[in-house]
C-alpha positions in Angstrom: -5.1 -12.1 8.0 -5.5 -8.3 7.4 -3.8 -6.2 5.2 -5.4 -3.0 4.6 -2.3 -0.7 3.8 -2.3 3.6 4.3 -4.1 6.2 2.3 -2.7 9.7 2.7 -2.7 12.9 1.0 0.2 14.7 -0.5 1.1 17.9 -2.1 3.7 19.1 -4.2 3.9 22.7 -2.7 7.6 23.7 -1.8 8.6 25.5 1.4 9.7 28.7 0.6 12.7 28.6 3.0 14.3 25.7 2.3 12.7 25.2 -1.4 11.9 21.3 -0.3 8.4 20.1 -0.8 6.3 20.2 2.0 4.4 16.5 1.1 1.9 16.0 3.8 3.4 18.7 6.2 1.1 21.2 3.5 -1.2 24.0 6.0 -3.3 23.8 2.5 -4.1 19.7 1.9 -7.5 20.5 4.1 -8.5 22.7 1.5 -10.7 20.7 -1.1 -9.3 20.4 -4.6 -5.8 20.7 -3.1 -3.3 17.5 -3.4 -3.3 14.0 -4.4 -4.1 10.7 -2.7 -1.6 8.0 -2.7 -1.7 4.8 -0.7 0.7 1.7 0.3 0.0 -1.6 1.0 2.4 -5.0 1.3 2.3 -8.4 1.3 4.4 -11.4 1.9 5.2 -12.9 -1.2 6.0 -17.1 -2.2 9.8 -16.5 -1.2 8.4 -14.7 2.5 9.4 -11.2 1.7 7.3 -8.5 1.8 6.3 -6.8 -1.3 5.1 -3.2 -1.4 3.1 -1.6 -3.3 2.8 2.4 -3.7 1.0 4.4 -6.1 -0.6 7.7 -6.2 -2.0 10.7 -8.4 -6.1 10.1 -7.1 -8.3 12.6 -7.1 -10.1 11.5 -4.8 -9.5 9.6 -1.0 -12.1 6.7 -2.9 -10.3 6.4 -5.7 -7.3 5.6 -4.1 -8.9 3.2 -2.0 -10.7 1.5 -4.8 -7.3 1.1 -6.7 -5.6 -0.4 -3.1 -8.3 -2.6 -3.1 -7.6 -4.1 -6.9 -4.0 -4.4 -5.6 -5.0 -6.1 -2.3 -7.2 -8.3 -4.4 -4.5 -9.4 -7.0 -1.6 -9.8 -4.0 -4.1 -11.9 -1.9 -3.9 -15.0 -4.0 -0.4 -15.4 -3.8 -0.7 -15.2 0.0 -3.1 -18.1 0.3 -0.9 -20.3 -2.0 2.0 -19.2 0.1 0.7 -19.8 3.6 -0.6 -23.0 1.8 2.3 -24.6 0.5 4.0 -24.1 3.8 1.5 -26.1 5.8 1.8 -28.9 3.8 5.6 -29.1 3.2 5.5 -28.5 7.5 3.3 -31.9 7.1 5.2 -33.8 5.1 8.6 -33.2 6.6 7.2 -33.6 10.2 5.5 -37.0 8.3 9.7 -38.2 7.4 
């Protein structure tokens, strides 16, 4: 299983018409040194719902894709136990 989540790059610059920020809409967010990286990721979790995760305020694209990775890391656990409980309680009532 694959879960590698979304890195993107967001500004806070507001569009003078409307006075709404622009987010990754931005003409600038090419421009180095302007924006921040955020990223999302989910996972199931022991109950089977998903769980995301979003954070954001890198400097940098790596950053953020070192700190998704620590995430990824800490959620994927949980998803082996998950996937392995279920296989053997699918056992053992198929066993009954």
């Amino acid at each position: 299983m694959a879960i590698k989540g979304v890195i993107f790059k967001r500004c806070s610059c507001k569009d003078p018409a409307n006075d709404r920020r622009m987010g990754a809409a931005c003409g600038r967010l090419m421009e180095r040194g302007h924006g921040r990286w955020y990223f999302h990721c989910s996972a199931g979790d022991l109950w089977g719902r998903r769980e995301r995760v979003r954070r954001g305020g890198f400097t940098s694209q790596a950053a953020a894709r070192r700190a998704r990775d620590e995430v990824l890391a800490q959620l994927m656990p949980l998803i082996d136990l998950d996937q392995c409980c279920s296989s053997k309680v699918t056992t053992w009532v198929l066993a009954s």
